[in-house]
py3Dmol code that shows the C-alpha trace and the ligand (Angstrom):
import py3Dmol

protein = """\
ATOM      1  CA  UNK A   1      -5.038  57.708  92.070  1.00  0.00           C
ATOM      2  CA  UNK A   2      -1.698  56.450  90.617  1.00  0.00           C
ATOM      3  CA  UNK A   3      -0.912  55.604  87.109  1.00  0.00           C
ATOM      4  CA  UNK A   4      -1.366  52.021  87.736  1.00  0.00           C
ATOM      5  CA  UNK A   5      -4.934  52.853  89.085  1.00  0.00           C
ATOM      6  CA  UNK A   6      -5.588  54.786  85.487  1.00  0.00           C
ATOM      7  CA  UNK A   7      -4.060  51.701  83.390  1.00  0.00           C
ATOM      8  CA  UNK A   8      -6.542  49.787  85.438  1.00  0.00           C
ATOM      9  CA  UNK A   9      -9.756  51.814  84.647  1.00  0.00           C
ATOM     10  CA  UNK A  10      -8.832  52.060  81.071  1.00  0.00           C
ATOM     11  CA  UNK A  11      -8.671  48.274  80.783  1.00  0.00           C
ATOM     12  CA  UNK A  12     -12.027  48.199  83.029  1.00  0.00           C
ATOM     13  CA  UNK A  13     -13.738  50.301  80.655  1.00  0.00           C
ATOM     14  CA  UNK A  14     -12.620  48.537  77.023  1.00  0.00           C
ATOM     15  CA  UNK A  15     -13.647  45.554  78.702  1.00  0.00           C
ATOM     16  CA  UNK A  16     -17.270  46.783  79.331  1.00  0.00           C
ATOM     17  CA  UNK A  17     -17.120  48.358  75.466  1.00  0.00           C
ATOM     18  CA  UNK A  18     -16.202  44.699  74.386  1.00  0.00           C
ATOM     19  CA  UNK A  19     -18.998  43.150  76.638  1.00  0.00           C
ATOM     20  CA  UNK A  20     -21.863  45.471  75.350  1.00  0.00           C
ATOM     21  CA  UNK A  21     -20.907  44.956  71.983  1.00  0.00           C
ATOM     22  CA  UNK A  22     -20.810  41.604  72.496  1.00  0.00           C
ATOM     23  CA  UNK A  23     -24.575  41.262  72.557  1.00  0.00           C
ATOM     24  CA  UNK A  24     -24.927  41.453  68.676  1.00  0.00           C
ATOM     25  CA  UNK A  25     -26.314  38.860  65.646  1.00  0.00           C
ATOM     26  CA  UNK A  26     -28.272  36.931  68.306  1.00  0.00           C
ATOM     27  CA  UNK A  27     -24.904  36.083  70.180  1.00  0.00           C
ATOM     28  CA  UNK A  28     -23.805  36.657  73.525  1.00  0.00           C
ATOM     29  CA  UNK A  29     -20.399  38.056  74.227  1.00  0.00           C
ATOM     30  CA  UNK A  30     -18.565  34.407  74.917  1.00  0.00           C
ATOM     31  CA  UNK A  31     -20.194  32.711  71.647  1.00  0.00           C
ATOM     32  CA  UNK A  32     -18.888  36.098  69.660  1.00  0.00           C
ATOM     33  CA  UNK A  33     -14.982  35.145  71.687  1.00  0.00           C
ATOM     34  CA  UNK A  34     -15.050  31.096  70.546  1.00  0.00           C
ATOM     35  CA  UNK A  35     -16.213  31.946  66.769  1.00  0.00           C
ATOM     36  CA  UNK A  36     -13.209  34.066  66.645  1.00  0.00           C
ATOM     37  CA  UNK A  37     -11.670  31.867  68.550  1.00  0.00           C
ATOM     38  CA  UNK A  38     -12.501  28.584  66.051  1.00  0.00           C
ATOM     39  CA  UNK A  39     -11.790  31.094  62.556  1.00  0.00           C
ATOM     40  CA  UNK A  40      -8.144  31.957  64.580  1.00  0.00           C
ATOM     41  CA  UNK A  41      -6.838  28.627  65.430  1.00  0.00           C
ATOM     42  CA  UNK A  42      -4.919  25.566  63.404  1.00  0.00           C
ATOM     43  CA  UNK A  43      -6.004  22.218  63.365  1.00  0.00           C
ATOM     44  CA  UNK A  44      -3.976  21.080  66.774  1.00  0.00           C
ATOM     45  CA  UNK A  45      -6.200  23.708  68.889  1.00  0.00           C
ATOM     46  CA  UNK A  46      -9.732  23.581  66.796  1.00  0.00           C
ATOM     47  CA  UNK A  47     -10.863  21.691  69.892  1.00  0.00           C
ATOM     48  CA  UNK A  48     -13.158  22.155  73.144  1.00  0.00           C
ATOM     49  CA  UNK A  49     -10.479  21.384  75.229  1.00  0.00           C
ATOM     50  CA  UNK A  50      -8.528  24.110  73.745  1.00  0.00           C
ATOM     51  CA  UNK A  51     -11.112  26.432  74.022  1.00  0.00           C
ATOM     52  CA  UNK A  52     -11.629  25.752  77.531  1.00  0.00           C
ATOM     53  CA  UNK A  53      -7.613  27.128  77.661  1.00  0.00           C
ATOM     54  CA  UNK A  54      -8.025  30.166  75.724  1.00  0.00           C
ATOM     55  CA  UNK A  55     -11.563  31.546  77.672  1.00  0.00           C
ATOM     56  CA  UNK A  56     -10.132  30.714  80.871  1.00  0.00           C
ATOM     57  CA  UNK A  57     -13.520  29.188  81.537  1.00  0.00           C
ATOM     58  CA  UNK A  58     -15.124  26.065  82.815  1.00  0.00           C
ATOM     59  CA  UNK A  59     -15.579  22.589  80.734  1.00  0.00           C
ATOM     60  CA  UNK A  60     -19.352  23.034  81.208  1.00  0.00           C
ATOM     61  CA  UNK A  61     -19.823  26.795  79.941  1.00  0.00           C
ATOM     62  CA  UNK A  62     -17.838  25.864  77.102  1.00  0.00           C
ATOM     63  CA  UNK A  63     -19.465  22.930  76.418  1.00  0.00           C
ATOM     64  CA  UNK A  64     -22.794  25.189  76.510  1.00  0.00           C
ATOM     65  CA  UNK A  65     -21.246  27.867  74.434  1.00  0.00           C
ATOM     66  CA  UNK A  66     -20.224  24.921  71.528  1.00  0.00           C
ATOM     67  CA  UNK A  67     -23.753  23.391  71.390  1.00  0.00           C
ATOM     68  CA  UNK A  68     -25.353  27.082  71.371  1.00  0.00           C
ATOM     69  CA  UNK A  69     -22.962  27.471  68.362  1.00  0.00           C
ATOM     70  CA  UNK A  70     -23.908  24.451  66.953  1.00  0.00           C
ATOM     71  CA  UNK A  71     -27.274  24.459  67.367  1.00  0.00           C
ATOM     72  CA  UNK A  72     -27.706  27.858  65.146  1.00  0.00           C
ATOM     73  CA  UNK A  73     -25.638  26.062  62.701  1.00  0.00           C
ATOM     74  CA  UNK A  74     -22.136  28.363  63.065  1.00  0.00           C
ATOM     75  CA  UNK A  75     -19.741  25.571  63.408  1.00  0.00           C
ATOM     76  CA  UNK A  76     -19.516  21.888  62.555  1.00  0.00           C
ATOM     77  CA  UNK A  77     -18.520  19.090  65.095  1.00  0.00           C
ATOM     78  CA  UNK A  78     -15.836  16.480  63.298  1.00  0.00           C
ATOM     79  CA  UNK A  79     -15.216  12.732  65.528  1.00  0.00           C
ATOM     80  CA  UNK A  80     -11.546  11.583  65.195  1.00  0.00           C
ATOM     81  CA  UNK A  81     -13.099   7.953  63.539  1.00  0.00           C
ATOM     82  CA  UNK A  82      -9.713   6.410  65.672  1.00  0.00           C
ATOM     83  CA  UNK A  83     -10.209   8.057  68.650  1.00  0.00           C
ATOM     84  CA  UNK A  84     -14.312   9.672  69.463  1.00  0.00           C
ATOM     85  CA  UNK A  85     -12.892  11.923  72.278  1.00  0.00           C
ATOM     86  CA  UNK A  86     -11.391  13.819  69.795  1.00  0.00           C
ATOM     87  CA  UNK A  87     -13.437  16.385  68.554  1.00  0.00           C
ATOM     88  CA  UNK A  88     -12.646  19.278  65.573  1.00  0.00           C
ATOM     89  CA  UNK A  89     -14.555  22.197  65.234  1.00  0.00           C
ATOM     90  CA  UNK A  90     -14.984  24.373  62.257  1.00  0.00           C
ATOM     91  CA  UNK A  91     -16.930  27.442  61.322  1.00  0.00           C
ATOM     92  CA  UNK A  92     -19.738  26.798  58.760  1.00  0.00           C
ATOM     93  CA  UNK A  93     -20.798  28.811  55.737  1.00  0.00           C
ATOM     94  CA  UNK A  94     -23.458  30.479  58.137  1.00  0.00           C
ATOM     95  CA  UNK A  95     -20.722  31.106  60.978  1.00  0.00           C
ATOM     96  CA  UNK A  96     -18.035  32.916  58.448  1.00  0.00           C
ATOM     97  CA  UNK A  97     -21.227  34.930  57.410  1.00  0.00           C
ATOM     98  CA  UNK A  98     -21.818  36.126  60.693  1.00  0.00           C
ATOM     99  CA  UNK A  99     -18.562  36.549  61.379  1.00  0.00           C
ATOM    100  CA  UNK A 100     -17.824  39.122  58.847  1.00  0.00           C
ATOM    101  CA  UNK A 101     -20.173  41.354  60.547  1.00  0.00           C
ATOM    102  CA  UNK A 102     -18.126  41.253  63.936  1.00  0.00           C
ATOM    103  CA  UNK A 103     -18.806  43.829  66.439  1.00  0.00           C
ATOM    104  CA  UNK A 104     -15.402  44.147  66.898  1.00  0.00           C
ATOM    105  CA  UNK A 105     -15.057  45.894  63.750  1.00  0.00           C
ATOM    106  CA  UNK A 106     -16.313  49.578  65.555  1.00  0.00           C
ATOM    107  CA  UNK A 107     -13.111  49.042  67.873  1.00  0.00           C
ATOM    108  CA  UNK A 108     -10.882  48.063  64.789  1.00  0.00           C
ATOM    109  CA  UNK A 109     -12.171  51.495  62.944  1.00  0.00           C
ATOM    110  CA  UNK A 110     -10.497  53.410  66.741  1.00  0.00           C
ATOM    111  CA  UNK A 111      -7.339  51.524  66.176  1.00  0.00           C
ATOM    112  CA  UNK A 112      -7.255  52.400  62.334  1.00  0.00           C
ATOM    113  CA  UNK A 113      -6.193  56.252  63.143  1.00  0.00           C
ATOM    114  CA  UNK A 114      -2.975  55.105  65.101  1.00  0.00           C
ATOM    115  CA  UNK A 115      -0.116  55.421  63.062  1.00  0.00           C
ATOM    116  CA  UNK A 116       1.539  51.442  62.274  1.00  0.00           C
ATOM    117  CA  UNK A 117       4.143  52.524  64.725  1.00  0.00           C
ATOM    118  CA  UNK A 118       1.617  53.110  67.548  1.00  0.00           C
ATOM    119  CA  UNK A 119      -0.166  50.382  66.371  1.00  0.00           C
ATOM    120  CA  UNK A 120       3.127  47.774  66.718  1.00  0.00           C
ATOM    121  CA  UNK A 121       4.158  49.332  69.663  1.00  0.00           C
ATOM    122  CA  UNK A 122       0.593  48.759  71.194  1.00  0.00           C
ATOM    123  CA  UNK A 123       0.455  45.247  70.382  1.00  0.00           C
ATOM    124  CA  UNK A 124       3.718  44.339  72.154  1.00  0.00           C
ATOM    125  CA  UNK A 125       3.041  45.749  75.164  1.00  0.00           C
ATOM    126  CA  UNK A 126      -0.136  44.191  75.404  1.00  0.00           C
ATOM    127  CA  UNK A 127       1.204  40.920  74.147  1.00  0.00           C
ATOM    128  CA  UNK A 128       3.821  40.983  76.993  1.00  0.00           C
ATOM    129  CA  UNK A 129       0.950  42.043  79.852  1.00  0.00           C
ATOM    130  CA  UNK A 130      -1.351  39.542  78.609  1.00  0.00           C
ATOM    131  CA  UNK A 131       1.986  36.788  79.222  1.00  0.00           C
ATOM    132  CA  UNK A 132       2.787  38.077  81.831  1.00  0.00           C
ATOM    133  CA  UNK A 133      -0.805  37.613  83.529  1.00  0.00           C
ATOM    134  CA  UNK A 134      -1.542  34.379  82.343  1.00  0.00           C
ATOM    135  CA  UNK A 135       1.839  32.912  83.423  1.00  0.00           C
ATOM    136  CA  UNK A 136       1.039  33.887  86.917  1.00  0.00           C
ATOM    137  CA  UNK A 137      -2.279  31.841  87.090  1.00  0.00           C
ATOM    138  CA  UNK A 138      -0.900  29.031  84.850  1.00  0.00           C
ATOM    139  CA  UNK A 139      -2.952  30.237  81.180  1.00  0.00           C
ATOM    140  CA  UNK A 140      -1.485  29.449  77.661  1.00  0.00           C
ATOM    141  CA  UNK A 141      -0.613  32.417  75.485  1.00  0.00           C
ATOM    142  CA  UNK A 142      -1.896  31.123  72.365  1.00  0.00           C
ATOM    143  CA  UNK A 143       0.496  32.645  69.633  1.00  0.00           C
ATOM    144  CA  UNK A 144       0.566  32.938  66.210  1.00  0.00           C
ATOM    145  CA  UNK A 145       2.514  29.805  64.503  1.00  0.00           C
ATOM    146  CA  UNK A 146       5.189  31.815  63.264  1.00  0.00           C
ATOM    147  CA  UNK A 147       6.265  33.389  66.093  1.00  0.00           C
ATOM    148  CA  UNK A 148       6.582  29.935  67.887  1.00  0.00           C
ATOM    149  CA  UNK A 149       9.739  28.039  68.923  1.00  0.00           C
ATOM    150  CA  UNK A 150       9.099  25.648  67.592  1.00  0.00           C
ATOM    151  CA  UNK A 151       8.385  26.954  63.994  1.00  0.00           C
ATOM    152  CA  UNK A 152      10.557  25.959  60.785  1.00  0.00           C
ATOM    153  CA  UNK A 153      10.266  28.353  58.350  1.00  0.00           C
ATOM    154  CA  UNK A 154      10.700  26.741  54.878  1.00  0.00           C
ATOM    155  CA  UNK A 155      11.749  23.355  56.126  1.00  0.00           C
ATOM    156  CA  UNK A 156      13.088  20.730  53.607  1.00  0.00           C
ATOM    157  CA  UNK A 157      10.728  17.970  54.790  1.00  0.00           C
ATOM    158  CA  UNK A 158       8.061  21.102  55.062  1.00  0.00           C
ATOM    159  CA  UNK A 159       5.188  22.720  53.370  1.00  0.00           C
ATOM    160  CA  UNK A 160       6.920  24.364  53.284  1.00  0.00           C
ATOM    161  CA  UNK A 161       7.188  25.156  57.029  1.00  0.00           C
ATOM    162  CA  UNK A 162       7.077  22.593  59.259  1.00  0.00           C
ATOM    163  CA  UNK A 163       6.026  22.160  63.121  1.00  0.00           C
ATOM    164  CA  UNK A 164       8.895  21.142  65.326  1.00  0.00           C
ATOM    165  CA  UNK A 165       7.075  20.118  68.374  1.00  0.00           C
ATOM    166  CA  UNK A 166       4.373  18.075  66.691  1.00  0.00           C
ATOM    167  CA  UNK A 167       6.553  17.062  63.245  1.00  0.00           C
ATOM    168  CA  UNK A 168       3.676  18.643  61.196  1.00  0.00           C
ATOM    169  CA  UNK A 169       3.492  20.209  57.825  1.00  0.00           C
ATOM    170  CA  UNK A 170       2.240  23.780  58.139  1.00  0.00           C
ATOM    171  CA  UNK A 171       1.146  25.884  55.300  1.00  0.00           C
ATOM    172  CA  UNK A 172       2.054  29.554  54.792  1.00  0.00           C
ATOM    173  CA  UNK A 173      -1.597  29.969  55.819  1.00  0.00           C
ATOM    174  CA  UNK A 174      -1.047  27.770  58.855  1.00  0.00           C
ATOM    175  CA  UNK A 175       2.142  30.067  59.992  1.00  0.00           C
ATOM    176  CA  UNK A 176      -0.624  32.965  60.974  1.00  0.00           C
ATOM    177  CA  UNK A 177      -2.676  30.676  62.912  1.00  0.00           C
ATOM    178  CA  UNK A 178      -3.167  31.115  66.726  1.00  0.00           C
ATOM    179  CA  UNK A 179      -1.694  27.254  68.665  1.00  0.00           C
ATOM    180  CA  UNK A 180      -2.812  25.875  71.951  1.00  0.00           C
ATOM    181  CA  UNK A 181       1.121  24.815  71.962  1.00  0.00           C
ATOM    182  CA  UNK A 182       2.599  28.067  71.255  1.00  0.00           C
ATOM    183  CA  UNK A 183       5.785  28.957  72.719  1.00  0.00           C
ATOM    184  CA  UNK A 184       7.371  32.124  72.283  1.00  0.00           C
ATOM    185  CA  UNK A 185      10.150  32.633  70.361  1.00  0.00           C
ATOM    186  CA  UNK A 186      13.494  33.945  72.469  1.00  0.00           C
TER     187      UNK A 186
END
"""
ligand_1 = """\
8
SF4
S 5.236 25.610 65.546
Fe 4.418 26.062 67.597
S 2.556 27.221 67.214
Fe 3.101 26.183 65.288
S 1.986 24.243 65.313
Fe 3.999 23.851 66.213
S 3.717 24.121 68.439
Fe 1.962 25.078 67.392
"""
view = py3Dmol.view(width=600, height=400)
view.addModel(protein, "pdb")
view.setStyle({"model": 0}, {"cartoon": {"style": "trace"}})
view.addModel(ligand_1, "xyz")
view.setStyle({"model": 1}, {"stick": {}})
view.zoomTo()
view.show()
């Protein structure tokens, strides 16, 4: 088997750890991946639409996956009053509840006994596969704000960064938010 083949059956079996777990609090493993998904993202990307870009999935499994969200009361559904196609989606009291009891917390206690090197030097290397995948079949990388193109850090129209691409405000909170128009920084 070559190294490739190994990388391969590693990433085969975190996957199935991250399935099974997925079945916990009543949720199944995709409404576990858009409540993260909805407590991770700004404003511009709090959105079905956006959703639909980040799971890779189809409009009508994540329109099932929103109303079984919504329907056990772990996010709210907000109309744009000027336009009612737009639709913003935030985590109740109830869904930040559940959410601090993540399953993903027994794979976060693994990654707590690498070192901060290993742990840096993990997370760029999967950050680059994970671009370089989803650029082949046309996905959106979803970054953090900051570490956008597009991001001005303490901007003197800002607050106190500011958005480039969309002339926004952004908050210091904002700047570690995950955006549907992300672009990495060269
Ligand atoms: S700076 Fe980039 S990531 Fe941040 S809001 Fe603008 S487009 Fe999105």
């Amino acid at each position: 088997m070559s190294n490739i083949d190994d990388i391969l059956v590693l990433f085969e079996r975190i996957s199935r750890v991250l399935h099974n777990d997925g079945h916990a609090g009543g949720l199944k493993p995709t409404q576990w991946e858009a409540l993260r998904y909805f407590s991770r993202a700004n404003r511009f990307s709090r959105s079905p639409s956006a959703l639909t870009a980040y799971l890779g999935m189809t409009k009508g499994t994540v329109s099932q996956t929103i109303n079984a969200l919504n329907k056990k009361g772990l996010i709210d559904k907000t109309v744009d009053d000027d336009d009612r196609r737009q639709v913003q989606i935030d985590l109740t009291t109830k869904g930040l509840k559940l959410l601090a009891q993540d399953p993903l917390e027994s794979l976060a206690q693994s990654l707590s006994k690498l070192s901060g090197a290993q742990r840096q030097e993990l997370h760029n290397d999967l950050g680059d596969f994970l671009r370089t995948t989803l650029r082949r079949r046309d996905g959106l990388p979803f970054g953090a704000c900051k570490t956008c193109r597009y991001f001005k850090k303490n901007a003197p129209d800002g607050s106190p960064h500011k958005c480039g691409l969309l002339e926004e405000p952004l908050s210091a909170s904002d700047s570690d938010l995950i955006c549907v128009e992300h672009e990495k920084a060269g």
